[in-house]
C-alpha positions in Angstrom: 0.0 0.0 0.0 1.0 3.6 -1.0 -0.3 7.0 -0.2 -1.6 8.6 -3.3 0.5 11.5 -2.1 3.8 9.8 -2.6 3.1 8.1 -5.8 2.8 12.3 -6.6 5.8 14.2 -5.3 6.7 16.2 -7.1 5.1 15.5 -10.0 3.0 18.2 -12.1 -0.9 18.7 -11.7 -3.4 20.2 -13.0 -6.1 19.8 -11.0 -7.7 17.9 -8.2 -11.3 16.3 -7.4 -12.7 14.3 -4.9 -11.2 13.1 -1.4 -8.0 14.1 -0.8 -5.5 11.6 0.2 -5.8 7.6 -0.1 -4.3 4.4 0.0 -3.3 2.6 -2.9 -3.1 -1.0 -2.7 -2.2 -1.5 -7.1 -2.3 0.5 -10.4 -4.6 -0.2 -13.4 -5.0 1.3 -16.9 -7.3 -1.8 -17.8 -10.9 -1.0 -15.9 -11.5 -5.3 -16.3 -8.1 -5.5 -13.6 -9.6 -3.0 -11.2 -9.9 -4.1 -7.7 -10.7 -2.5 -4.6 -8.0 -0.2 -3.5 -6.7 0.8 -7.1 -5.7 3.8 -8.6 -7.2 3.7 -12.3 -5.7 5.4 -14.9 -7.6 6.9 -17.7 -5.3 6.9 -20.7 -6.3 8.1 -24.4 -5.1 5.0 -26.7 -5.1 4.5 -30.3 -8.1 2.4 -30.0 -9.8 3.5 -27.2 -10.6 6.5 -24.8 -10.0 5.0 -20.9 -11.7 8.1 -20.1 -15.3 6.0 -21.5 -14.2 3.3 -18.6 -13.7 5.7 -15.4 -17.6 4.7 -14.0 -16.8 0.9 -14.0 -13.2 1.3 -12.5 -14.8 2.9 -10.0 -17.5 0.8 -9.3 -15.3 -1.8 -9.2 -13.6 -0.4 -6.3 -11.0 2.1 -7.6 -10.0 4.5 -4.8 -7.9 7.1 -7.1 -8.2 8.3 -10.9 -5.4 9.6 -12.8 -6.8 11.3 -15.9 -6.8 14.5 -18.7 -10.7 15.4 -17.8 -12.7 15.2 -15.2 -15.5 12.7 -15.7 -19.2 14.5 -15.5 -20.1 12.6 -12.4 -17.7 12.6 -9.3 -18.1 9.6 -6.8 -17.6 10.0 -3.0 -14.7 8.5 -1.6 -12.4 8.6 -4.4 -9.5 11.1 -5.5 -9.4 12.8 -8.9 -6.4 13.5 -10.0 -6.2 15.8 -13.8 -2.8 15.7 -15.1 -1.6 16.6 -19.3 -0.2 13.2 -20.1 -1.7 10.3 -18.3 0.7 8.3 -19.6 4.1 9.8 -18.9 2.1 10.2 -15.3 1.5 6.5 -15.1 5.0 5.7 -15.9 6.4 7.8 -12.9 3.9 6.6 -10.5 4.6 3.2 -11.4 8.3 3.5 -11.1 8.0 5.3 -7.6 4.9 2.3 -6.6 7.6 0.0 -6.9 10.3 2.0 -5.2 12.2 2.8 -8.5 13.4 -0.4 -9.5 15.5 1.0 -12.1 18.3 2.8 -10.0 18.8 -0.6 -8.0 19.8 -2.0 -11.6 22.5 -1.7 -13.9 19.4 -0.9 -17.1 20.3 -1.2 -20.4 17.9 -0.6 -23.3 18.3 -1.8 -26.8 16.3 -0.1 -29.6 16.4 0.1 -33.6 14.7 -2.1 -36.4 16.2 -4.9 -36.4 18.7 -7.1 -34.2 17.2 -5.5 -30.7 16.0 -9.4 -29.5 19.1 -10.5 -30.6 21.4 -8.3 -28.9 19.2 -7.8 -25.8 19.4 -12.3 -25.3 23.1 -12.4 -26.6 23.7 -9.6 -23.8 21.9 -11.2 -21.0 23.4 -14.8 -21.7 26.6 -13.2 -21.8 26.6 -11.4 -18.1 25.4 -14.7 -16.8 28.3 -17.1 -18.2 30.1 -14.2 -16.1 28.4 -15.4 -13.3 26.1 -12.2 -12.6 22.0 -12.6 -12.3 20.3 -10.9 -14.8 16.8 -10.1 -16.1 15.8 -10.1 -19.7 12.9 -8.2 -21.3 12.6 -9.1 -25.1 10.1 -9.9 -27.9 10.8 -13.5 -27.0 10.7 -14.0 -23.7 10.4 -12.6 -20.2 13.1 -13.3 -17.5 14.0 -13.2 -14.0 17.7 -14.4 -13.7 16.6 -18.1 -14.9 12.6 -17.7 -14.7 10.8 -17.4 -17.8 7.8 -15.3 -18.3 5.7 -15.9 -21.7 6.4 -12.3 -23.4 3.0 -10.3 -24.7 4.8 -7.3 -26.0 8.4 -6.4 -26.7 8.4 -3.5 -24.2 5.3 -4.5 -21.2 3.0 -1.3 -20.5 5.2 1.2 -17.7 3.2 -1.0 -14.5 4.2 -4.6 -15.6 7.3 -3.1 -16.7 8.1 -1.9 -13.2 6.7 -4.5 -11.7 8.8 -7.1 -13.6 12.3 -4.6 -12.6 11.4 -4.5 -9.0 10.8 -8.6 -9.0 14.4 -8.5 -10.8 16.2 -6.5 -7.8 14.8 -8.8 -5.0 15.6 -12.4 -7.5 19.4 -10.3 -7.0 19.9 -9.2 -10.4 22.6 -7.4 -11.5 21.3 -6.6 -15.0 18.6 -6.2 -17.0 18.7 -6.1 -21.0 15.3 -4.7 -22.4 14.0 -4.2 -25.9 12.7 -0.4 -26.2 10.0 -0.7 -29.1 9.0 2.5 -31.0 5.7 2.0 -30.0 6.7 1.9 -26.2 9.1 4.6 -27.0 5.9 6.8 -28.0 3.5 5.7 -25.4 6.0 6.8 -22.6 6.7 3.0 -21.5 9.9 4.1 -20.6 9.5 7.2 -19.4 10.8 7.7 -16.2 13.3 4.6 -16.0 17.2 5.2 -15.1 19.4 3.8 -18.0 22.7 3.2 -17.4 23.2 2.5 -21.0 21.1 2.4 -24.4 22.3 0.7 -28.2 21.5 1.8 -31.2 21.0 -1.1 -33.7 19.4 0.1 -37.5 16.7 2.1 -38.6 14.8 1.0 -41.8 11.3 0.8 -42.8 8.9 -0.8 -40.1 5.7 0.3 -38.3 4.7 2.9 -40.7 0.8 1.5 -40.2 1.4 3.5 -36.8 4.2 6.2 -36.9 2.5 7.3 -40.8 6.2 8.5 -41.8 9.8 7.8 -41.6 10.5 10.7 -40.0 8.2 10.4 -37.2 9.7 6.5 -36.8 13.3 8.1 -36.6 11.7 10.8 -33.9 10.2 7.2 -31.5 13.9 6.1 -31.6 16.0 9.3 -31.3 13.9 9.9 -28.0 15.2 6.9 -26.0 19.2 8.6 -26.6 17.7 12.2 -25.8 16.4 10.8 -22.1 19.6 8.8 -21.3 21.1 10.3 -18.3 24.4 12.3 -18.7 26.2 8.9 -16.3 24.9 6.2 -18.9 26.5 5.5 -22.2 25.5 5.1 -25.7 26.5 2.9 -28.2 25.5 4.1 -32.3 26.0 2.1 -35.2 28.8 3.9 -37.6 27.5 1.6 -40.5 24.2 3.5 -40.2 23.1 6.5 -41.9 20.7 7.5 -39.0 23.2 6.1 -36.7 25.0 9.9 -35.9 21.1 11.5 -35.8 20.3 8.9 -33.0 22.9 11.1 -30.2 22.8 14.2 -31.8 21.3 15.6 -28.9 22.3 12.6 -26.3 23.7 13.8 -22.6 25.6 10.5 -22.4 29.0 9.1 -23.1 28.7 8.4 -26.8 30.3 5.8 -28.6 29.9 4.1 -32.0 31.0 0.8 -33.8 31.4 -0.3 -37.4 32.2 -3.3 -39.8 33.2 -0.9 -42.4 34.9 2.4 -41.1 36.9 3.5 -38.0 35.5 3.4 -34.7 35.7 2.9 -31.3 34.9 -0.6 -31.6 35.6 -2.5 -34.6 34.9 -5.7 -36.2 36.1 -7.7 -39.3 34.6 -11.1 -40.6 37.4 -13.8 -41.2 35.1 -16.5 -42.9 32.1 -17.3 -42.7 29.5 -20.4 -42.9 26.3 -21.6 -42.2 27.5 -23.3 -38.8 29.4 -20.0 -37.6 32.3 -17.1 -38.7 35.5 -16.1 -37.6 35.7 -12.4 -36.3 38.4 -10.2 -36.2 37.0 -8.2 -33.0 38.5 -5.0 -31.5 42.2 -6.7 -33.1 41.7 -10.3 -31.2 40.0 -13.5 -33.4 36.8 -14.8 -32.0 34.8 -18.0 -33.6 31.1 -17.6 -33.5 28.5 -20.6 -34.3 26.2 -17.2 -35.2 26.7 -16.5 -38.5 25.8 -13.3 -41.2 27.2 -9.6 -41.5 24.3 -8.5 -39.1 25.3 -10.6 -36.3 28.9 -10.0 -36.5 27.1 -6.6 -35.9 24.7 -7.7 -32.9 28.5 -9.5 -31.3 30.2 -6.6 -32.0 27.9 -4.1 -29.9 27.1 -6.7 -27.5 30.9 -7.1 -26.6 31.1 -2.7 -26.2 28.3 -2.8 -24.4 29.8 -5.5 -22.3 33.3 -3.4 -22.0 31.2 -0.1 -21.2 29.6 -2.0 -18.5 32.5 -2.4 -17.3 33.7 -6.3 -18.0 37.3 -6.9 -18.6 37.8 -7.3 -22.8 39.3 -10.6 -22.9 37.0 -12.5 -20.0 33.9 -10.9 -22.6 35.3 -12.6 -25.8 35.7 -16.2 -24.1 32.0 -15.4 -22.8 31.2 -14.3 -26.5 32.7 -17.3 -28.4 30.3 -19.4 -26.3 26.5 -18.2 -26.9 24.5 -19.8 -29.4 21.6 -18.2 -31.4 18.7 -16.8 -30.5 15.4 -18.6 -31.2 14.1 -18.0 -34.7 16.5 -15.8 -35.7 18.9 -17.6 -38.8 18.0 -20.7 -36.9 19.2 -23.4 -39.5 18.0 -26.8 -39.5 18.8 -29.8 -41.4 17.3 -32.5 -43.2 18.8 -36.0 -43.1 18.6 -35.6 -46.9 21.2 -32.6 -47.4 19.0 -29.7 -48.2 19.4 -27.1 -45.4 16.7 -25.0 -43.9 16.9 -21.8 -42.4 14.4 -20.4 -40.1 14.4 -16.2 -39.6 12.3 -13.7 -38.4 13.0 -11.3 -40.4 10.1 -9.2 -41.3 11.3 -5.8 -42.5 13.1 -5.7 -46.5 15.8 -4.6 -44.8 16.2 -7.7 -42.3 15.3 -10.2 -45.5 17.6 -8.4 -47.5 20.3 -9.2 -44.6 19.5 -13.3 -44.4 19.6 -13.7 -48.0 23.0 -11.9 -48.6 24.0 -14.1 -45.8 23.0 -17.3 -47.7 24.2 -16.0 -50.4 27.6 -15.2 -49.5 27.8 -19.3 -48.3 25.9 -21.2 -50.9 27.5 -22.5 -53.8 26.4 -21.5 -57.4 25.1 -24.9 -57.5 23.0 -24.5 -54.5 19.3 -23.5 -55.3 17.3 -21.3 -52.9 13.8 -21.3 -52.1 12.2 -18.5 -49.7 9.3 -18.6 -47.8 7.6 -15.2 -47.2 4.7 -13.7 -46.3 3.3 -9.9 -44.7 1.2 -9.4 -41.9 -2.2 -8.1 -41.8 -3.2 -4.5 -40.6 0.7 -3.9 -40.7 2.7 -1.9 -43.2 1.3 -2.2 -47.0 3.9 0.1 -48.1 7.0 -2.7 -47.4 4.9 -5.9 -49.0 5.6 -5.4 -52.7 9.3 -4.4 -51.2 9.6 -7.9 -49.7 8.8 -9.9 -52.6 11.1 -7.8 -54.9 13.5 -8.6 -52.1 13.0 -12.5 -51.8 12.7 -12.8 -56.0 15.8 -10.6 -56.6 17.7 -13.4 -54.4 15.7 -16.9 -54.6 15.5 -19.4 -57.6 12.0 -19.8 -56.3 9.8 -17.7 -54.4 6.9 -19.2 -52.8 4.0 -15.9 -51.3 2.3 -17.7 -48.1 0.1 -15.8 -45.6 2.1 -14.9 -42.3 -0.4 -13.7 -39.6 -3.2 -12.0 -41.8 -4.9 -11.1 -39.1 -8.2 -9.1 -40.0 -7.1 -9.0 -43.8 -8.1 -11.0 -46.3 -5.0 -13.4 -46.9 -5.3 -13.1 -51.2 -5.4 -9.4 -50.9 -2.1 -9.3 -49.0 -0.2 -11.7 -51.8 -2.2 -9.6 -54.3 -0.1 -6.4 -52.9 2.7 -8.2 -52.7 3.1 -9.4 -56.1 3.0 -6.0 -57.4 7.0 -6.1 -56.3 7.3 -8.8 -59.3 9.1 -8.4 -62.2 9.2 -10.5 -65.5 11.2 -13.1 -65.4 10.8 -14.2 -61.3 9.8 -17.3 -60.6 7.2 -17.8 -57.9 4.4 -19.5 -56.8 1.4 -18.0 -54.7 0.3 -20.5 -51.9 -1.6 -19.1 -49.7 -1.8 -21.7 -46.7 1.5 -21.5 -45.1 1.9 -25.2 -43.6 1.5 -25.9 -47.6 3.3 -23.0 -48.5 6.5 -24.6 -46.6 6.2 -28.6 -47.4 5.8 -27.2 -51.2 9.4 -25.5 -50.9 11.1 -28.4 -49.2 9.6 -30.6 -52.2 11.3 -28.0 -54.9 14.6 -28.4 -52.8 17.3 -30.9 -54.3 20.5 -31.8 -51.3 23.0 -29.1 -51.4 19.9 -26.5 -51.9 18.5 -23.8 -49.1 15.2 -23.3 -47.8 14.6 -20.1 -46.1 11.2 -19.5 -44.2 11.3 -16.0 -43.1 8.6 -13.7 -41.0 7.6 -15.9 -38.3 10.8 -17.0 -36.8 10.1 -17.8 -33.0 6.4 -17.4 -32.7 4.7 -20.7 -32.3 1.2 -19.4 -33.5 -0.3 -17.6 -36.7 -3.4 -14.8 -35.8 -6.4 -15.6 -38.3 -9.1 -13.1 -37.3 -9.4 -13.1 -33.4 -7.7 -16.5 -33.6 -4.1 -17.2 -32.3 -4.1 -20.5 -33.6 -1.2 -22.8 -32.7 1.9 -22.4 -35.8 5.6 -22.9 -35.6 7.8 -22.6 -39.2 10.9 -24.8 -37.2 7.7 -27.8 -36.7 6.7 -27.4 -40.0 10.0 -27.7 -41.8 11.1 -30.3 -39.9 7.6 -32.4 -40.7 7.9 -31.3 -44.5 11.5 -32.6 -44.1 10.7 -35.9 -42.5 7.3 -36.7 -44.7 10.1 -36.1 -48.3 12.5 -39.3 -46.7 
């Protein structure tokens, strides 16, 4: 239980209703998780007004309203509180709820495009084999030094979030690696949280269905480096166009890395191959089983990051040379047959265009490849026509297969994405995915390379309202067992 007075301090108002002071006994922005004792906050979303829900978090026993207009009737008992952002309000009321979790832990956010569940998971293996605790917050997973937590966003809403961090100091973690989304960027999900350090991965075209432009995407991400604290340290990519915009106006220690140019931290790729690469990193050789110019980018900032944090440079590479990849992300699997399958989440052109120069730069001329790819529905239209000119422009085959259509029609979204095709590519349109991937691994000949891409990890595919159960590793090794 807190006073409503010290969830508060300090903090700006604009007006106030009701009872004075009260106890809170749990926060809510969802009026269905209200319980007696709550404070209820009444938050403007893209979907909904919580202001419509203020009368039924009441009557369900909320003691406290946080909100940007007073509701027309007032009830006795309970405190009004009228604030400008009821948001950014939540987000420091949950922090200090939960006795600022944040400054009890060494916090370090990842954001950009693509890469940020890689680098977050690589990171939070990595201070573990150097026998630390550590908490991981990702698109993945949830975890509590070795407790997993099924993961419903890639940055929880400010209260969970908090609540997670504070769970994380008294499990004795040391660390805590967390994925800052645009989204959450925007909605003020990290508002009020002490970084000691935030990375800087890419920036290329992605949620467009909600920032509407480029420009306002770049904005989301620029505004995690201009809160970092002038302590924490920052970490750009050199090999980024957008990678100088990110710190432009960042308090912190800045630093950057590159593949390509001088830097603070630098990294060169020996050889590589589909079971791993050797890296040339900061001057000292490092074997990898990762594998693919993008994650000898992910090591490379994972290992500054490490060295910022303070971890002696050569105890960090023998960690480094140790972690295996991430779930779904260039996860290969093979068939008993010799045709190799390759299992990626890359949903973005720029992430597909980054597996399939990967595969290309290992497979033979010999070697066919097949891709498997597909768009979400009520997501970006603008990058579907992209993908498939992407896949085509590197595939002998390209097979268009729903991904998670969602509310869409599934024909409309291969309709849109077969505008990318040019004369000459050969593809197939298959609309039901399990199909989509047992036709590919019947095109593929041993020697040849299956890529599914978009789904990666997720073990489910949303039809409508349906999460119905779906997982591209199952499915490619059935198609792969059901061709012996």
């Amino acid at each position: 239980m807190k006073l409503l007075s010290t969830l508060l301090h300090k903090l700006p108002i604009v007006a106030r209703a009701g009872v004075s002071e009260v106890e809170v006994s749990d926060l809510c922005y969802d009026s269905r998780q209200v319980a007696v004792g709550s404070c209820f906050f009444a938050v403007k979303g893209t979907a909904t007004d919580g202001h419509r829900f203020i009368a039924m978090a009441v009557e369900r026993g909320a003691v406290a309203v946080v909100c940007q207009e007073l509701p027309e009737m007032l009830n006795d008992g309970v405190a009004y509180v009228v604030v400008e952002d009821s948001e950014r309000t939540m987000a420091s009321m949950a922090s200090a709820f939960y006795d600022n979790p944040s400054r009890e832990l060494k916090l370090v956010g990842v954001t950009g495009t693509n890469g940020k569940t890689t680098t977050a998971t690589l990171l939070y293996e990595l201070v573990r084999r150097l026998g630390y605790r550590a908490g991981l917050i990702s698109t993945v997973i949830y975890k509590i030094d070795d407790r997993e937590i099924p993961s419903t966003h890639t940055t929880p809403d400010t209260i969970r979030l908090n609540r997670m961090l504070r769970e994380m100091v008294d499990a004795g973690c040391d660390y805590c690696f967390m994925e800052c989304s645009s989204h959450a960027i925007v909605q003020q999900r990290t508002y009020g949280l002490h970084f000691a350090g935030g990375l800087f991965s890419n920036l290329t075209h992605d949620h467009l269905d909600y920032h509407k432009t480029f420009a306002e995407y770049l904005k989301a991400k620029k505004g995690f480096f201009d809160a970092l604290p002038k302590e924490a340290f920052a970490l750009t990519n050199g090999d980024d166009r957008n990678g100088a915009v990110m710190v432009q106006n960042c308090r912190a220690r800045v630093k950057n890395y590159s593949l390509r140019s001088m830097a603070d931290y630098r990294c060169k790729i020996v050889e590589m191959h589909l079971d791993g690469m050797l890296l040339q990193l900061d001057g000292r050789e490092l074997w990898s089983p990762l594998t693919g110019r993008f994650n000898a980018s992910n090591l490379l900032v994972v290992y500054a990051a490490a060295v910022e944090l303070g971890f002696e440079p050569e105890e960090v590479l023998t960690a480094l040379s140790l972690l295996q990849p991430v779930s779904g992300r260039f996860e290969c699997i093979r068939s008993t047959s010799g045709v190799i399958g390759v299992v990626d989440y890359a949903h973005t052109p720029d992430a597909l265009e980054n597996v399939l120069q990967t595969i290309d730069e290992i497979r033979t001329a010999d070697n066919a490849l097949v891709v498997v790819c597909g768009c979400g529905g009520n997501r970006d239209r603008e990058k579907r026509p992209e993908m498939a000119r992407i896949a085509a422009a590197h595939a002998s085959t390209t097979i268009l297969t729903s991904d998670n259509p969602r509310h869409e029609d599934p024909e409309a979204i291969l309709d849109e994405m077969e505008q990318g095709m040019v004369a000459g590519n050969r593809y197939l349109r298959i609309t039901d995915r399990k199909a989509a991937i047992q036709t590919a691994v019947m095109l593929a000949k041993p020697g040849d390379v299956v890529l599914v891409a978009g789904k990666g990890h997720e073990t489910y595919q949303i039809i409508g309202d349906e999460k119905l159960p779906f997982d591209d590793r199952e499915e490619l090794r059935h198609a792969f067992a059901k061709k012996m």
